[in-house]
Structures are given as C-alpha cells and as structure tokens.
N, C-alpha and C positions, 0 to 999 in steps of 0.2 A: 153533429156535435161530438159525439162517442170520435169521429173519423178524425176532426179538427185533434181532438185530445191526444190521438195515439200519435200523428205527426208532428205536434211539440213535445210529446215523450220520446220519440226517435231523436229528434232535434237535439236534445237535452240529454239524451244519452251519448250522443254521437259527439258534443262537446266537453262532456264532461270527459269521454274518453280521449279526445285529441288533448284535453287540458292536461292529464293524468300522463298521456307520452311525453308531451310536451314537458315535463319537469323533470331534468334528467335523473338518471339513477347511479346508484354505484354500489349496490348491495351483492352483485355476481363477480366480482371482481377478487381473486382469492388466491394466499398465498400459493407461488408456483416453484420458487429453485431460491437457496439460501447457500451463501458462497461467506466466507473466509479464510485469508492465510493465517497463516501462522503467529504472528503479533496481532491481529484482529488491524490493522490498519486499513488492507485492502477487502472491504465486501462489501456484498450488494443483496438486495431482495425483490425480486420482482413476481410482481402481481401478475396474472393472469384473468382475461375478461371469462368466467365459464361455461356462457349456456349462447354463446352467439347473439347478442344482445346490442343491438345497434346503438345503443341510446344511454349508456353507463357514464356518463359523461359529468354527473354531479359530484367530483371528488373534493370540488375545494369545500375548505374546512374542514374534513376527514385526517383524521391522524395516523402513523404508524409510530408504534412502541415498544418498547422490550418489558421485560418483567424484571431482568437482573440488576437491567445497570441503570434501570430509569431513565433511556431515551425517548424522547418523543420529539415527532418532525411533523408539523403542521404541513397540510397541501395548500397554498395559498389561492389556489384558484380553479374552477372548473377546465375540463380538457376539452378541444373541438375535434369535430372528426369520427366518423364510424369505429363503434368501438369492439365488433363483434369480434371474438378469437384474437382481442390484441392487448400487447403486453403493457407495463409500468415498472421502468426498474429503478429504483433507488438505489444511490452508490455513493462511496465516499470520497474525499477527493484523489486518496491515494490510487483506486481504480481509474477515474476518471484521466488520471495522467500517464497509466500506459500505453504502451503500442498497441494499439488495433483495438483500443476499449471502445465498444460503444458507448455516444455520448448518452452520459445518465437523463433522465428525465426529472432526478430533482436529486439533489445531493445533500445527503445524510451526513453526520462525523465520523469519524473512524470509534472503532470501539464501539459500532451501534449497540450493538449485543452480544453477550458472553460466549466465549466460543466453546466452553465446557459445560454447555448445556443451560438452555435458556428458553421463553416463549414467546414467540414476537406475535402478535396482535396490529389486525390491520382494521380499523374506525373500532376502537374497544366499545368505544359509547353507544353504539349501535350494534356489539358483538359479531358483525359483521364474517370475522373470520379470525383464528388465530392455531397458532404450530409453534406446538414444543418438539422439543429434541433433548435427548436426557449427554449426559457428557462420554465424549469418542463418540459420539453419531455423528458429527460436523468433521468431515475431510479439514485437513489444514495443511495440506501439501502444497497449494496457489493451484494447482488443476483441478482437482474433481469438488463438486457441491453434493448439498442435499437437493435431492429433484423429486419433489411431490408427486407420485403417479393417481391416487384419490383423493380426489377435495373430500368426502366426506368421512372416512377412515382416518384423511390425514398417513395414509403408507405412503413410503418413499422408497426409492431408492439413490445409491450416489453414479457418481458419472462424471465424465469432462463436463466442465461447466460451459453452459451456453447464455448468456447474457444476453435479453433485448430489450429493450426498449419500445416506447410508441411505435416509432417511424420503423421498426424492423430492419433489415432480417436478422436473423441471430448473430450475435458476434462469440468471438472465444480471448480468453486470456489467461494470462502466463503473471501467477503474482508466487513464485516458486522459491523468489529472493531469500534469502536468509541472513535478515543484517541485524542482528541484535544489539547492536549499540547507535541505531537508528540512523547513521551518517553518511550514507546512500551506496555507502558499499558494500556488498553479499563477500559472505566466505562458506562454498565459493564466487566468484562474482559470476553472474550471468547475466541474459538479456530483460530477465526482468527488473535484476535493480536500476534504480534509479541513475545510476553511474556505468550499466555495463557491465561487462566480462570482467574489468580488473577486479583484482581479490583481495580482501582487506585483511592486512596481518596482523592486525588483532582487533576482533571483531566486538571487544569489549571495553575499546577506547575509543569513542569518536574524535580525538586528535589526533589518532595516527590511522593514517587510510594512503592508500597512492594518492602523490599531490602533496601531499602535506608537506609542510617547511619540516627541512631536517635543524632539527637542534643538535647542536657539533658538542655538547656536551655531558650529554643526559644517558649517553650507552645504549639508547634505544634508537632502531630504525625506524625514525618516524613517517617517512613516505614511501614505506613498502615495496625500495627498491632493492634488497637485501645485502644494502651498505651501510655500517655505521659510521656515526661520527666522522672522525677524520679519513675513514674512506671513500664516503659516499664527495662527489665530484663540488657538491654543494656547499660543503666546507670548506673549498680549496682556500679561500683566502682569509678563512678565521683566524684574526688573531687574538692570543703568538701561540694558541693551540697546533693548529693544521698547515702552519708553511711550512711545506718541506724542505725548500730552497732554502729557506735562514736554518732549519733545523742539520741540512747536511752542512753547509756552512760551518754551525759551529763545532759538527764534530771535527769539522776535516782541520779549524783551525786548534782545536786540542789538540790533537794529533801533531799537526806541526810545531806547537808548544814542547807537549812532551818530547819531542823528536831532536831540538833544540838544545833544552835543560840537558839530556841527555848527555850530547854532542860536547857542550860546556862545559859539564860532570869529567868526561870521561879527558879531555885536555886538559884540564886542571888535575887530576889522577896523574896524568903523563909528565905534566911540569915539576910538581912534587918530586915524582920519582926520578927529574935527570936530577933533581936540586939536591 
C-alpha cells in the first residue's frame, strides 16, 4: 500500500513538474543595451534572456514602459522557440528603416523615453526588471548606447551599439544624421539620413532642402543648389522677373532710343545754326 502511495506521489510530482515547465516564463529576460540619437527618434531596447532558460517564452501581455514620458508597448503575444541567451529588441520605426537595421521584433514610437535621463521598466506589474540612467549617461551620437554589463547592479558601460533581435546575430547602425527641422536632410547630410549625403542649407526650415522648388522671388536658395532666384537655372523662364532675353532686349532697345533722340537733337542743332 505504503509502495502504491509513493508511485502516485512520484506521478503527481513528476506532472505537476512537466505542468510548471510546461507554462512558459518570462521573468529572466532583463534589460540589456539602451540606444538613442540625438532627437530620440531613432532607438531601440533590447531585452536579454539571463540565466540560459529555454522556456521564457510567456511574454504576451507583458509591457515595456518609461517613467518620463508615459510610454507603454503591450507584447501582444507569446514567443516560439528556444529562448536560452537570446535577445528581444524593440525599436522605433525610425531605426527599423535604416540600412543594415535589424528587423525589430516589435516596434515601439519614437520618443519611447527621455534621452536626458529616464527609467524604462520591463512587465512593471510583475517588477520584473527596470534601468535608470540619470541625464549625459545616454550617448546620442547614433553610434554608441548604454550596454548593461550587471543585471543585478544594473552597471553599464557605453560602446558601439549592437542591436539584435530574436532571430540574431547582432547587427550595427549608423542613426549619426543631424536633421533638425525633421525633413530628411542632415547638415551635414550623410548615409544615415534619410536622404543621404546631400546637405541641407538650412536645417531649420523643412522647405528648403536639396530638391526643393526654387521660389524665383523670395532671395532665398530654396534647393540648396547655391543659386538664387533669378540665377538658379529654375527660374529661367519666370515671368517678367528672370528673362534675360526680353531684359537685354530692352535695354539694347533704350539704347538705340537714346542713340537716336541724340542723333535728331544734334541735326536740328546743325539746322538752326546754318539758318
């Protein structure tokens, strides 16, 4: 009997424990690298799985939040897939649309969190994990992040930023752009912005950028070709500002005017005096 009782206590432990794996987890999973440029448009945050844990896999419903700005991003669904030593990165869509980004595994808005110092929280409701940073501790160069070296200290240091995702392996990116009037041109332009190397000459007007229609009346180079108005090639045919063809025109016929009246003037002078 005693013998019966201990093999459906093995039984009932041995299920109760497959039940208990069996329900996924997501409490090891902890901030790892915190990335921002310089307008907070381009960054990303990714989780890291930390004690090798195959089985972290219960994320849906979990949130990530800031404290500053009042962000929160619902996970909508559990993840499939071994999840020991492996990454979750959330990214905005600004990062998601450079060259060589890794694709985010769930996309945040720009502005998650304050770049001068702020504390993002990952499942708050379950206290889970969370990392402040006081203000100047977040790089905002588009290269280097904050890169967590102790989940439980929470020390970091900064570094080229390495981005990954689920599916791995690390990627790197270039968010170095400097467009302050948001219009995809950098001054200077480079390969991160949105547009390119070309360089935007005034980077504090999103209507004047290269490309831009040149207004032939306004004094300002509006497409950053370092033509105005009636010099830039674009105006050739505004009228009756920038044709030059009617403008020499008219002077060449003053000219023959005066030259004329003159001529008139000065024969009549002549007549007088034989008379």
């Amino acid at each position: 009997m005693k013998s019966h009782a201990r093999v459906c206590l093995r039984v009932f432990v041995v299920i109760a424990s497959s039940s208990v794996s069996a329900r996924a987890a997501s409490h090891l999973w902890r901030i790892n690298e915190i990335f921002s440029n310089a307008d907070g448009t381009v960054q990303f945050i990714e989780l890291k799985e930390s004690l090798g844990s195959t089985a972290e896999n219960g994320i849906g419903g979990k949130t990530m939040t800031d404290q500053m700005n009042g962000s929160s991003f619902l996970i909508p669904s559990n993840i499939v897939g071994n999840t020991a030593n492996k990454f979750l990165l959330f990214a905005t869509p600004a990062f998601a649309a450079l060259p060589n980004a890794p694709t985010p595994d769930y996309i945040i808005p720009a502005h998650f969190f304050a770049i001068n110092g702020d504390t993002v929280h990952w499942a708050p409701a379950f206290n889970y994990d969370n990392f402040t940073f006081s203000s100047g501790a977040l790089p905002t160069d588009g290269i280097n992040s904050i890169q967590i070296t102790n989940f439980n200290t929470h020390s970091f240091v900064t570094g080229s930023n390495s981005p990954t995702n689920f599916a791995g392996p690390p990627g790197h990116v270039d968010a170095s752009c400097t467009d302050v009037d948001g219009d995809g041109y950098g001054n200077p332009g480079n390969a991160s912005c949105l547009h390119g190397a070309a360089t935007d000459c005034n980077d504090n007007n999103p209507a004047i950028h290269p490309g831009a229609t040149e207004i032939c009346t306004d004094t300002i180079d509006n497409d950053c070709n370092g033509l105005t108005d009636c010099d830039d090639s674009a105006c050739a045919n505004f009228v009756p500002n920038c044709i030059p063809a009617l403008s020499n025109i008219g002077v060449a016929v003053a000219g023959l005017l005066l030259i004329a009246l003159g001529i008139t003037v000065i024969k009549r002078r002549a007549k007088c005096a034989r008379d």
